[in-house]
Backbone of each chain as ProteinMPNN parsed JSONL, in Angstrom:
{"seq_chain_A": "XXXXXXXXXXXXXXXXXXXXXXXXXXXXXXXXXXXXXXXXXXXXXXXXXXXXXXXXXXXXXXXXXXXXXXXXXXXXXXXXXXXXXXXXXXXXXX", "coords_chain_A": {"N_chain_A": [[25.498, -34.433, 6.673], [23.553, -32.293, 7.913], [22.97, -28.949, 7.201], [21.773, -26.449, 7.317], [18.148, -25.559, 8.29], [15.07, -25.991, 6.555], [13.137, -23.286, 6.133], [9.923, -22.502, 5.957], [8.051, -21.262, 3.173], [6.339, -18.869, 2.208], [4.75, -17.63, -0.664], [3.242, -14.705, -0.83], [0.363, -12.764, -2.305], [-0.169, -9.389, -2.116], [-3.033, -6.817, -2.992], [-2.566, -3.471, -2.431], [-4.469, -1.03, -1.714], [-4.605, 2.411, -3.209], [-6.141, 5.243, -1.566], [-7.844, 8.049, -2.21], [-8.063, 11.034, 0.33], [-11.642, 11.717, 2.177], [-12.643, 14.558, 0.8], [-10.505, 15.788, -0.179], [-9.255, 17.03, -3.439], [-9.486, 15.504, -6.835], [-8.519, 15.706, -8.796], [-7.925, 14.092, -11.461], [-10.198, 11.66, -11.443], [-11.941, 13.598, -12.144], [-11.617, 14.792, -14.094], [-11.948, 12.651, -15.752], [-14.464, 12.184, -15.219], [-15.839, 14.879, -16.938], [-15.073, 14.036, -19.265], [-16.409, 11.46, -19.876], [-18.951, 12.515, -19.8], [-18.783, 14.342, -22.134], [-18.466, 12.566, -24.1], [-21.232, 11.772, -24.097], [-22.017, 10.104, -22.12], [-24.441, 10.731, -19.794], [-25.268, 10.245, -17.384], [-24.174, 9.201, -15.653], [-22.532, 10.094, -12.701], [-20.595, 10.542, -10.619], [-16.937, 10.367, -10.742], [-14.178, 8.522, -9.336], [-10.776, 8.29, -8.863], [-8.589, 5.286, -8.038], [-5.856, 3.902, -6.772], [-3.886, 0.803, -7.28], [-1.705, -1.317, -6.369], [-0.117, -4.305, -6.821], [1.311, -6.477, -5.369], [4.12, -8.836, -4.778], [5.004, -10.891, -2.641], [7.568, -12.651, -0.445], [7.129, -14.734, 2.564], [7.199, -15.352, 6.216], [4.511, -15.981, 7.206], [1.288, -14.447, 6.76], [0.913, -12.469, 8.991], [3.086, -11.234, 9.212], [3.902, -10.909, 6.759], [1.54, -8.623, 6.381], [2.582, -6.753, 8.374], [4.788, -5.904, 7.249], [3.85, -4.999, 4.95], [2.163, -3.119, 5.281], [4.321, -1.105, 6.764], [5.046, -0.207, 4.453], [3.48, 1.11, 2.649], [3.186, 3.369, 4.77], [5.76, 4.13, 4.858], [6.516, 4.722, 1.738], [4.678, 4.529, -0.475], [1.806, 5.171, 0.105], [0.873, 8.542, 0.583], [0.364, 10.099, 3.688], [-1.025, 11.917, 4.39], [-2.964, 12.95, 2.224], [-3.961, 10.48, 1.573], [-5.809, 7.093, 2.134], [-5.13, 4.073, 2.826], [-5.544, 0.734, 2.146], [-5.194, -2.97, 2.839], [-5.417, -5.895, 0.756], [-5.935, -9.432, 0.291], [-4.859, -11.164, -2.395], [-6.907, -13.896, -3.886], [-6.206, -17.125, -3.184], [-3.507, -17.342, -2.993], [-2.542, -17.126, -0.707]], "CA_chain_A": [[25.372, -33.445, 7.758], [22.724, -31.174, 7.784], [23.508, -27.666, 7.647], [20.418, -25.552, 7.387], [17.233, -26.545, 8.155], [14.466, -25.692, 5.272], [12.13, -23.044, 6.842], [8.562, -22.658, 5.231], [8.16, -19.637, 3.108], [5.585, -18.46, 1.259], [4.8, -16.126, -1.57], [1.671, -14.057, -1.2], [-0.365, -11.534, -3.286], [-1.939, -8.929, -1.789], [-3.712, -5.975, -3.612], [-2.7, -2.308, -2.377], [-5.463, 0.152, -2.178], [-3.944, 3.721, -2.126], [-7.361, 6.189, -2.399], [-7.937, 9.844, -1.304], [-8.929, 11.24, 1.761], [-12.289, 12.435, 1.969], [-12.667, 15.381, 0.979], [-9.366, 15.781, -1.132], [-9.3, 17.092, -4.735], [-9.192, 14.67, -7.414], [-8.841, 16.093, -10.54], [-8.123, 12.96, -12.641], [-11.498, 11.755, -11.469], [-12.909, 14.703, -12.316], [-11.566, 14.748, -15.447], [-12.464, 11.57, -16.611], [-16.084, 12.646, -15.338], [-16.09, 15.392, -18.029], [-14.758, 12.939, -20.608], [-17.383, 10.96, -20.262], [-20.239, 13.349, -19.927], [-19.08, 15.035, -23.299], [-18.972, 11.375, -24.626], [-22.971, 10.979, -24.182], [-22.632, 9.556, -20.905], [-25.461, 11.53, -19.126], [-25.954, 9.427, -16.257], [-22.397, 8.903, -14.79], [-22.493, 10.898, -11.327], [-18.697, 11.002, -10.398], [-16.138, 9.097, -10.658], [-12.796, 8.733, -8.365], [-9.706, 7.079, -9.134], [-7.512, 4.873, -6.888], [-4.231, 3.245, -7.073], [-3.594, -0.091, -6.709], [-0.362, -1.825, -6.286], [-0.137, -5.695, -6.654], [2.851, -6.87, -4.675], [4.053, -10.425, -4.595], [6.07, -10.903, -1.335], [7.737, -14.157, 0.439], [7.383, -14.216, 4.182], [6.747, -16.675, 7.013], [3.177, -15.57, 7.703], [0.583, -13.885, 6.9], [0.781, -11.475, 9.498], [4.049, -10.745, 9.239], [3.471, -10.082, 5.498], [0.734, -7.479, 6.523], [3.142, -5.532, 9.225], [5.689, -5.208, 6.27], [3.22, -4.191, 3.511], [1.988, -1.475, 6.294], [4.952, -0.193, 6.91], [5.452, 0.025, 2.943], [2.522, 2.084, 2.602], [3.817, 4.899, 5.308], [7.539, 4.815, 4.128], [6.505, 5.108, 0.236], [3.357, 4.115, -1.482], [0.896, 6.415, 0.801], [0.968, 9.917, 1.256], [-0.584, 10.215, 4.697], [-1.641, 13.585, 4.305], [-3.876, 12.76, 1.516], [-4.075, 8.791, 1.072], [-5.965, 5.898, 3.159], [-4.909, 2.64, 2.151], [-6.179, -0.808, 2.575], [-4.431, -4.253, 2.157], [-6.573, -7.128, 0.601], [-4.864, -10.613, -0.01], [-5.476, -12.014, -3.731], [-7.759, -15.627, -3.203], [-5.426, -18.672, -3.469], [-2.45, -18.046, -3.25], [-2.577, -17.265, 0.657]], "C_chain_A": [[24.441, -32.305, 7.32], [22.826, -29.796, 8.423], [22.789, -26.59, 7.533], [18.968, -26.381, 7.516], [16.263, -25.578, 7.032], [12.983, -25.144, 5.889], [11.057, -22.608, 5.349], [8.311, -21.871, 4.925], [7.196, -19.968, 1.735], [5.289, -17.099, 0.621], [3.412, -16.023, -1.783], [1.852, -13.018, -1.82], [-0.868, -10.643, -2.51], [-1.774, -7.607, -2.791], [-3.274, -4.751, -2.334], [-3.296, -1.233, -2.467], [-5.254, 1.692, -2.176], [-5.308, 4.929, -2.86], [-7.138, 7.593, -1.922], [-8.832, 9.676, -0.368], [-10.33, 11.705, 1.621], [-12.432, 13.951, 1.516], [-11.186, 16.735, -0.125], [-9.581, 15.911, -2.82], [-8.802, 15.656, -5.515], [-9.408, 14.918, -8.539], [-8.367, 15.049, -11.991], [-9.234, 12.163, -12.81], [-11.935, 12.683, -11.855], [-12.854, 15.381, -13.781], [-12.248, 13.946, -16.718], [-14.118, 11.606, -16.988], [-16.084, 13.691, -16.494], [-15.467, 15.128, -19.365], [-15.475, 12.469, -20.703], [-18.928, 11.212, -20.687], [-19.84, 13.512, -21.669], [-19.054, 13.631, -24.258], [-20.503, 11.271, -24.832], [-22.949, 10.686, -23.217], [-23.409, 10.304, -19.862], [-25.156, 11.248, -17.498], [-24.84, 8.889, -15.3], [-22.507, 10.089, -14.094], [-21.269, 11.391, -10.763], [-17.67, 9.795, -10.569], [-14.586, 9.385, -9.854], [-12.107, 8.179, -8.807], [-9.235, 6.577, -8.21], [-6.984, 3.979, -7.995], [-4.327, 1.853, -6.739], [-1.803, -0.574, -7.181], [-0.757, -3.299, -6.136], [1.278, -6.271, -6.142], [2.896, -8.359, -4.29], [5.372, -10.366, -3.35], [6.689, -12.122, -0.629], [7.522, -13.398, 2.022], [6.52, -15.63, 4.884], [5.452, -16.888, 7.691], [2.724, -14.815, 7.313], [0.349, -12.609, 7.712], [2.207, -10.596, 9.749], [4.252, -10.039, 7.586], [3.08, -8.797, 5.676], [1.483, -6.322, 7.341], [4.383, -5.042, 8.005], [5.37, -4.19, 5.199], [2.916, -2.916, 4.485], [2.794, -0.502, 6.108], [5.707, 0.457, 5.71], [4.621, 0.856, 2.663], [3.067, 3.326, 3.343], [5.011, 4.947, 4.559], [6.874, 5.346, 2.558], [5.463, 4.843, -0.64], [2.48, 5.137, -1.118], [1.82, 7.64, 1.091], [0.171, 9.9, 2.168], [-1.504, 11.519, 5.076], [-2.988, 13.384, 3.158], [-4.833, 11.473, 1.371], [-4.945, 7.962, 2.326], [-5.532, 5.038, 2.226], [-5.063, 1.608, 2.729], [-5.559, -1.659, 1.922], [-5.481, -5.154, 1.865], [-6.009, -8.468, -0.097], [-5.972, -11.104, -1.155], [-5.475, -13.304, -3.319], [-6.248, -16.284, -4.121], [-3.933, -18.087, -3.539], [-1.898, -17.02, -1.488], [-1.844, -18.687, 1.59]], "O_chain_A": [[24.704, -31.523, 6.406], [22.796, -29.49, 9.614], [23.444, -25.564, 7.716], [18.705, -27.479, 7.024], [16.718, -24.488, 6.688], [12.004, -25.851, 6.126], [11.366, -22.473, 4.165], [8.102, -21.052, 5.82], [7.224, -20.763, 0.795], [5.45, -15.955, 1.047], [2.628, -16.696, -2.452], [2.888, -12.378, -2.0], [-2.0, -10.863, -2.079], [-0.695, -7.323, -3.312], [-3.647, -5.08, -1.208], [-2.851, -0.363, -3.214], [-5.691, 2.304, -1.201], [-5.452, 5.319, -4.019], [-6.176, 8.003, -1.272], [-9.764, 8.909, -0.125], [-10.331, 12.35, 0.572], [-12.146, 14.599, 2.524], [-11.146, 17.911, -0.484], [-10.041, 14.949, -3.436], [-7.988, 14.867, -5.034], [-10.31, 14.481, -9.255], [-8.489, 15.306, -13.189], [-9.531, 11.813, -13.952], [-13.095, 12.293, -11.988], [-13.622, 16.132, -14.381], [-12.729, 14.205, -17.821], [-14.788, 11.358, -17.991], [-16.553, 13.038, -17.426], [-15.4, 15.896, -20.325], [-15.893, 12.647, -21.847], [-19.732, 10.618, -21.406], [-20.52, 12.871, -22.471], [-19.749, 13.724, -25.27], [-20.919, 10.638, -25.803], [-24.084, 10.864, -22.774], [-22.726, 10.477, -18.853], [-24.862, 12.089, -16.649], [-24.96, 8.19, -14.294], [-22.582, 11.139, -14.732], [-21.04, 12.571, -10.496], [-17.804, 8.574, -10.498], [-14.033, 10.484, -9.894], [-12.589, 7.22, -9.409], [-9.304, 7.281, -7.203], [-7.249, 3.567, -9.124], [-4.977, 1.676, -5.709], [-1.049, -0.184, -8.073], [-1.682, -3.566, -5.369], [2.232, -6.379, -6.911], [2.026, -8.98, -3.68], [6.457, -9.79, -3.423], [5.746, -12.675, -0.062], [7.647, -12.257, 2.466], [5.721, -16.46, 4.451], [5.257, -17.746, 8.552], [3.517, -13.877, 7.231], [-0.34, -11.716, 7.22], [2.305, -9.531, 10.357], [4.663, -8.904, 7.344], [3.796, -7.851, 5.348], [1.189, -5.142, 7.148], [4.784, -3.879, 7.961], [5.95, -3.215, 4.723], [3.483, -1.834, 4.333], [2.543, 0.587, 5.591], [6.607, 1.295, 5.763], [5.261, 1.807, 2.213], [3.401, 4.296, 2.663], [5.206, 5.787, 3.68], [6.827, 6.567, 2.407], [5.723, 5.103, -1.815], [2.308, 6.043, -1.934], [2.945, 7.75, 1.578], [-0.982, 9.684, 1.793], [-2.391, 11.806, 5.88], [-4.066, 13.827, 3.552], [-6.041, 11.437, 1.136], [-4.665, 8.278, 3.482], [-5.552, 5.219, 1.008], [-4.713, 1.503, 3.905], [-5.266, -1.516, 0.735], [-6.434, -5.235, 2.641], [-5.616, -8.301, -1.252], [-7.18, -11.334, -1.086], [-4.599, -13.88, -2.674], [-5.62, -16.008, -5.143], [-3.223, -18.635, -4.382], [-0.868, -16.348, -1.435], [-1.925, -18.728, 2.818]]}, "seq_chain_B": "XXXXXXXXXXXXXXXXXXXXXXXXXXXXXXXXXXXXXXXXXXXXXXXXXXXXXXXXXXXXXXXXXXXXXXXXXXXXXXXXXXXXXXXXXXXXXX", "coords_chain_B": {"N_chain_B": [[-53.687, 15.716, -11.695], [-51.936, 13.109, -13.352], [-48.475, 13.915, -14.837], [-46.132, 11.941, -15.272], [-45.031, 9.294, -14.987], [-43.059, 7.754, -12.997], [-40.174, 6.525, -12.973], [-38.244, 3.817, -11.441], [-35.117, 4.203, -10.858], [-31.844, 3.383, -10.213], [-29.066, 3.95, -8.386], [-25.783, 3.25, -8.836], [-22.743, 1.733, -8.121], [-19.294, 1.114, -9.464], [-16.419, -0.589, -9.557], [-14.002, 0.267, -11.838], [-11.254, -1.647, -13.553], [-8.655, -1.185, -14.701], [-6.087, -3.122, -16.007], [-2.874, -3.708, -17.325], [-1.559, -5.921, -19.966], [-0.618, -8.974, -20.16], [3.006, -9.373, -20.419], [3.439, -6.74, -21.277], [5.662, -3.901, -20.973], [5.735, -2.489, -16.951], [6.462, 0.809, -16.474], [6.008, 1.925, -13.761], [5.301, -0.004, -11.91], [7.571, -1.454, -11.688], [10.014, 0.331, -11.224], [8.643, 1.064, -8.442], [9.147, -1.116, -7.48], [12.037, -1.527, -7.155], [12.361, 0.619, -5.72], [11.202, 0.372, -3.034], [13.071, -2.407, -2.614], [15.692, -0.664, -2.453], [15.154, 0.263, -0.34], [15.161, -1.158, 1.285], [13.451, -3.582, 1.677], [14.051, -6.591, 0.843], [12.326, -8.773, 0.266], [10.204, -8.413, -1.442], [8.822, -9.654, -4.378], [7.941, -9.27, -6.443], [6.003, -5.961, -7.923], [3.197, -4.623, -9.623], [1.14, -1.872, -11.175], [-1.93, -1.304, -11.179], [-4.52, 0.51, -12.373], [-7.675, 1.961, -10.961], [-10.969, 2.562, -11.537], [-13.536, 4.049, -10.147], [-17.045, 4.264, -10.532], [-20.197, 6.094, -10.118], [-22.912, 5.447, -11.091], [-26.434, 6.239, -12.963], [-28.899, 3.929, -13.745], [-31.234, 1.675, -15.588], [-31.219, -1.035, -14.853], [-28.904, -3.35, -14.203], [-27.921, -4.711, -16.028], [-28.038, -2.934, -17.932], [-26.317, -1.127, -17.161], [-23.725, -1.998, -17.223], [-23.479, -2.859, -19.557], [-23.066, -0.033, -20.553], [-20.806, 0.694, -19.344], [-18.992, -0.669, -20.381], [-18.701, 0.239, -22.764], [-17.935, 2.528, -22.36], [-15.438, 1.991, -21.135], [-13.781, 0.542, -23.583], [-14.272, 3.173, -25.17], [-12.91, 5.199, -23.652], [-11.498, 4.844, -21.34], [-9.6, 2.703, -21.2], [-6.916, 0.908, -22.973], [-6.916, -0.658, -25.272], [-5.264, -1.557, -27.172], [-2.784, -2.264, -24.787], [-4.031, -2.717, -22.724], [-6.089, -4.324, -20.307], [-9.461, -4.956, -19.028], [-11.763, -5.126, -16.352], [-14.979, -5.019, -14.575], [-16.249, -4.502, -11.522], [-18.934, -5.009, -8.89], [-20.017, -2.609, -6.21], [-20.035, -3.763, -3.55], [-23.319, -4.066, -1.89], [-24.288, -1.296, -2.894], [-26.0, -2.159, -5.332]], "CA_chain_B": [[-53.258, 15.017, -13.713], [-50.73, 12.818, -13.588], [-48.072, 14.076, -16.243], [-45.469, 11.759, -16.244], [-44.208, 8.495, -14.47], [-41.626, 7.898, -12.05], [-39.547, 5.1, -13.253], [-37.834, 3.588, -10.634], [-33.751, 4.799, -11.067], [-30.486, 3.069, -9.084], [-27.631, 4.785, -8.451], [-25.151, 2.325, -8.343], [-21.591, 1.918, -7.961], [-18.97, 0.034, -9.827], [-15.181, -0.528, -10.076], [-13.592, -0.443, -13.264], [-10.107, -2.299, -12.94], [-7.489, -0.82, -15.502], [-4.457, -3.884, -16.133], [-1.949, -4.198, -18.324], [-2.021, -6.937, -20.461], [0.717, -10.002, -20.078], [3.848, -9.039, -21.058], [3.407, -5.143, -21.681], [6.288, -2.978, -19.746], [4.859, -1.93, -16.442], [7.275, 0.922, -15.456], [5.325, 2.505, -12.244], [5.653, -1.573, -11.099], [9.133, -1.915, -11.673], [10.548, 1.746, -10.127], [8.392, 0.727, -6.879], [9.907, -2.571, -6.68], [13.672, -0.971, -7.29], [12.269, 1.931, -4.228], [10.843, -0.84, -1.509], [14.07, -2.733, -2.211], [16.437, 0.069, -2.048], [14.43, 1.129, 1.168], [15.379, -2.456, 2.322], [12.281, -4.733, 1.232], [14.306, -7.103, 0.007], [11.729, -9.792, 0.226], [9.0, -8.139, -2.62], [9.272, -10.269, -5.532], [7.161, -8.036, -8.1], [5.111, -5.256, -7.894], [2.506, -4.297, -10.58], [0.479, -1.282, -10.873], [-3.323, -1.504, -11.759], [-5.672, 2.237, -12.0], [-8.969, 1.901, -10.518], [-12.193, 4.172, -11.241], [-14.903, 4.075, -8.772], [-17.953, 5.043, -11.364], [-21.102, 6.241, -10.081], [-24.082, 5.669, -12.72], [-27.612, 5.832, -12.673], [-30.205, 3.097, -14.666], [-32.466, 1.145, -14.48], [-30.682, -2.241, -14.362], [-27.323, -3.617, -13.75], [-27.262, -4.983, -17.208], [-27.64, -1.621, -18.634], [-25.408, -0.077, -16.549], [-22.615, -2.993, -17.424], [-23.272, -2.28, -21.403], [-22.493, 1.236, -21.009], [-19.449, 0.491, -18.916], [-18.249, -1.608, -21.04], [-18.593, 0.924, -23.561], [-16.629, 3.871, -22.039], [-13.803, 1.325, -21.148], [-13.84, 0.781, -24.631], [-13.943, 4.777, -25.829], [-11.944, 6.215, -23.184], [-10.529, 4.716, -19.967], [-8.596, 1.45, -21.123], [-6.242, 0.972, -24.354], [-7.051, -1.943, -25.944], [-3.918, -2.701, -27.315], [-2.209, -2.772, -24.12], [-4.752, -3.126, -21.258], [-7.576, -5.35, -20.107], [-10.161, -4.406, -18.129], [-12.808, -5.727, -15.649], [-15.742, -4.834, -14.03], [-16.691, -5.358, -10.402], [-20.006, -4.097, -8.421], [-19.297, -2.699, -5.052], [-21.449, -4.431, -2.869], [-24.36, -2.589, -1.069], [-24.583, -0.304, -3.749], [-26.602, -2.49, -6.541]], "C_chain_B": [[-51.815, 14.555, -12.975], [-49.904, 12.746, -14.861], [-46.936, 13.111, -16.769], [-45.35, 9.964, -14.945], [-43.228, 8.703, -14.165], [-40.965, 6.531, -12.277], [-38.692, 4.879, -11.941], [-35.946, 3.502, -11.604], [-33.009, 4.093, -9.862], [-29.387, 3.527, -9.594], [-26.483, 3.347, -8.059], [-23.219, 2.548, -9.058], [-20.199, 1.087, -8.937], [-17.259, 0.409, -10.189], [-14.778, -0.614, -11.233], [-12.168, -0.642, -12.858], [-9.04, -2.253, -14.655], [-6.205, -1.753, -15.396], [-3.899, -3.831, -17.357], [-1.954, -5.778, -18.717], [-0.676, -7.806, -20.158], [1.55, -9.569, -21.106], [4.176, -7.479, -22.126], [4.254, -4.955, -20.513], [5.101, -2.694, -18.703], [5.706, -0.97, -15.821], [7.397, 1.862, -14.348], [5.562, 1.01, -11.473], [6.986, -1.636, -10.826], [9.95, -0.813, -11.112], [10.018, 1.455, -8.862], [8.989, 0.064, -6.854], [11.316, -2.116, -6.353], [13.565, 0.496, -5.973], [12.197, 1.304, -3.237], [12.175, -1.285, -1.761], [15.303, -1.745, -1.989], [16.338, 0.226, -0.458], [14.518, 0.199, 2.409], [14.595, -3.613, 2.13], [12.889, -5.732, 0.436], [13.118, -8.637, -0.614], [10.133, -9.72, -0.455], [9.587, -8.903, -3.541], [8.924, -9.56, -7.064], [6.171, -7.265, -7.674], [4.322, -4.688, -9.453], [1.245, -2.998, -10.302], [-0.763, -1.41, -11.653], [-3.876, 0.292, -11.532], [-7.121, 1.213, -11.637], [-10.177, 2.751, -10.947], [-13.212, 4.082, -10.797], [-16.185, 4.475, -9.624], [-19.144, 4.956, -10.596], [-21.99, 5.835, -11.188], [-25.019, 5.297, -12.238], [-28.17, 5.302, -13.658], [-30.569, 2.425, -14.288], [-32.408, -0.286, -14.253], [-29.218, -2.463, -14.566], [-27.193, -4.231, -15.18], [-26.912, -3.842, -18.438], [-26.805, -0.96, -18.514], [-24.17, -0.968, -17.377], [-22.827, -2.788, -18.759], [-22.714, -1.033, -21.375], [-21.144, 1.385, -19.944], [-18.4, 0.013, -19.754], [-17.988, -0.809, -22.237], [-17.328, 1.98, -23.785], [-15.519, 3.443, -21.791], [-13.41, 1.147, -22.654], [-13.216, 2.039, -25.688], [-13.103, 5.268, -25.273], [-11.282, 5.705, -22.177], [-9.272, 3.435, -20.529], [-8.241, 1.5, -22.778], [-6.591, 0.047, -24.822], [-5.688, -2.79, -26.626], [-2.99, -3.259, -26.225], [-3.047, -3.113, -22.5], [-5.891, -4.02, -21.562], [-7.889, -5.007, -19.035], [-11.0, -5.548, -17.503], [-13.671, -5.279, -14.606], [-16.43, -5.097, -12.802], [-17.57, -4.432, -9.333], [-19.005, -3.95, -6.852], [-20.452, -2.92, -4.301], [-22.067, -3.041, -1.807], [-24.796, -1.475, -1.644], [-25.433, -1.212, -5.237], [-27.772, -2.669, -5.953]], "O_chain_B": [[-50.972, 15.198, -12.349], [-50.178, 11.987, -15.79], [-46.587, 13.08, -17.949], [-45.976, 10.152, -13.902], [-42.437, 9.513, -14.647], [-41.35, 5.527, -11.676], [-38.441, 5.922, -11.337], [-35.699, 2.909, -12.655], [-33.438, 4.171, -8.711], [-28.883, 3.548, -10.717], [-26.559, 2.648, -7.049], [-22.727, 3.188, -9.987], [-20.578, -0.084, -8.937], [-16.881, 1.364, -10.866], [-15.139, -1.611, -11.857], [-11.741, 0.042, -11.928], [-8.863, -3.178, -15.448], [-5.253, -1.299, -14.761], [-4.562, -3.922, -18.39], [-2.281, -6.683, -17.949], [0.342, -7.16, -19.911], [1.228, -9.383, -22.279], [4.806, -7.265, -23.162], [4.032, -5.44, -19.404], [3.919, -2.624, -19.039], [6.028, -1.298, -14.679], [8.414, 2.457, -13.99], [6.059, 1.059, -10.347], [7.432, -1.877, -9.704], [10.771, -1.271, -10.317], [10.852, 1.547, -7.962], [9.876, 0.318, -6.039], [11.735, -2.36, -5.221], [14.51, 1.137, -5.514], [13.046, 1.506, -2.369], [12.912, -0.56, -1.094], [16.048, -2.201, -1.122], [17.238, 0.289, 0.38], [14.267, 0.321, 3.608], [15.101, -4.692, 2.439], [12.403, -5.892, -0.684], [13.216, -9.268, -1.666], [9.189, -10.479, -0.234], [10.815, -8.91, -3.615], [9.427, -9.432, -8.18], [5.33, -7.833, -6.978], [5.084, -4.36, -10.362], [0.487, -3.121, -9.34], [-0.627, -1.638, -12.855], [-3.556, 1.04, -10.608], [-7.404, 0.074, -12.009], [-10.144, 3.88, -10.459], [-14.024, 4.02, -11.72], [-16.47, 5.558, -9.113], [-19.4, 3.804, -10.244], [-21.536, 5.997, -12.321], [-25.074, 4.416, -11.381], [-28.123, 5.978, -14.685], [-30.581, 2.122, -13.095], [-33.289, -0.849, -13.604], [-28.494, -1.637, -15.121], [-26.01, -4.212, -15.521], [-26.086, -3.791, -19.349], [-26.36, -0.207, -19.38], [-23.697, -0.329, -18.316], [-21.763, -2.312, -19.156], [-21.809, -0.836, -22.186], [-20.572, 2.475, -19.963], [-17.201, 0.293, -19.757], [-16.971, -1.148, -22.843], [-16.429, 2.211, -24.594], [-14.521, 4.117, -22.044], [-12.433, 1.854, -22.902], [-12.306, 2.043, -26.516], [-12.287, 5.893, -25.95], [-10.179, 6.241, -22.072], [-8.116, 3.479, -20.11], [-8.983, 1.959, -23.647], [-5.999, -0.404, -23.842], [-5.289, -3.954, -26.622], [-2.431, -4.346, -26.373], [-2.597, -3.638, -21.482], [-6.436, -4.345, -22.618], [-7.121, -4.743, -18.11], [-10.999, -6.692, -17.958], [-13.071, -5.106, -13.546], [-17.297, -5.967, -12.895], [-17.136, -3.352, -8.933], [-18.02, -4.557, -6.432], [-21.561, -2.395, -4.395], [-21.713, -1.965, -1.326], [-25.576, -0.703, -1.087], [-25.299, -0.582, -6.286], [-28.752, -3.002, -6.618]]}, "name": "protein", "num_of_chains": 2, "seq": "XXXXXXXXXXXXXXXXXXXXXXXXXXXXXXXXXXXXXXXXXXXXXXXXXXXXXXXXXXXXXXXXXXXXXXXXXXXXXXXXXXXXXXXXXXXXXXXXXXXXXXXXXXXXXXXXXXXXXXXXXXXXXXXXXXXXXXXXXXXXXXXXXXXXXXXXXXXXXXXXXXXXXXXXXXXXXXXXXXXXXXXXXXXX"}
């Protein structure tokens, strides 16, 4: 007797981009830039940091993945006041 | 009088990609994962955090630029004992 049936679930990757807003201080970039200058590096212009997050997730789609990771970004990963963030699915294992 | 040449200069762009190496603690990965599931996510399996740094630099080819990247990851941005790095252009900018 069959007592569940065996729904189709997959475990994706995606990549978390959490950056600053335009315009937004970034003083760990801006640090690193005068780390590297007093290194010798002349020729290094600026540099920014961002965040990433690699999150491995099950779910029954693809797009149902993406409305979860979203709403993971507003609740707790992004600050919306400062942050944009972009989702980008790691190749193969989609 | 011409006094000097104008070498031709690109400003170009390039990710550097800060990971932890296999099997180093990650524990900014492991506090998110234990926040999304508190928060209800029960269906994250692992989260991992990566740094990013967006580097500007100007020379006069992409192999130059990629030696002296490779350098400063080296001197200052990535540990060697516990990270590994990697290098990735951002398109439209080389």
């Amino acid at each position: 007797m069959l007592l569940f049936s065996i729904k189709s679930i997959l475990i994706m990757i995606a990549d978390i981009y959490i950056e600053l807003k335009e315009g937004v201080a970034d003083p760990e970039g801006e640090s690193t830039l005068k780390a590297l200058r007093l290194l010798g590096y002349k020729r290094v212009k600026k540099v920014s940091s961002i965040k990433v997050f690699r999150i491995e997730i099950d779910a029954k789609s693809k797009e149902e993945a993406e409305k979860e990771l979203r709403e993971m970004c507003e609740r707790l990963l992004a600050n919306p006041v400062i942050h944009k963030y972009r989702i980008s699915w790691v190749d193969g294992n989609v």
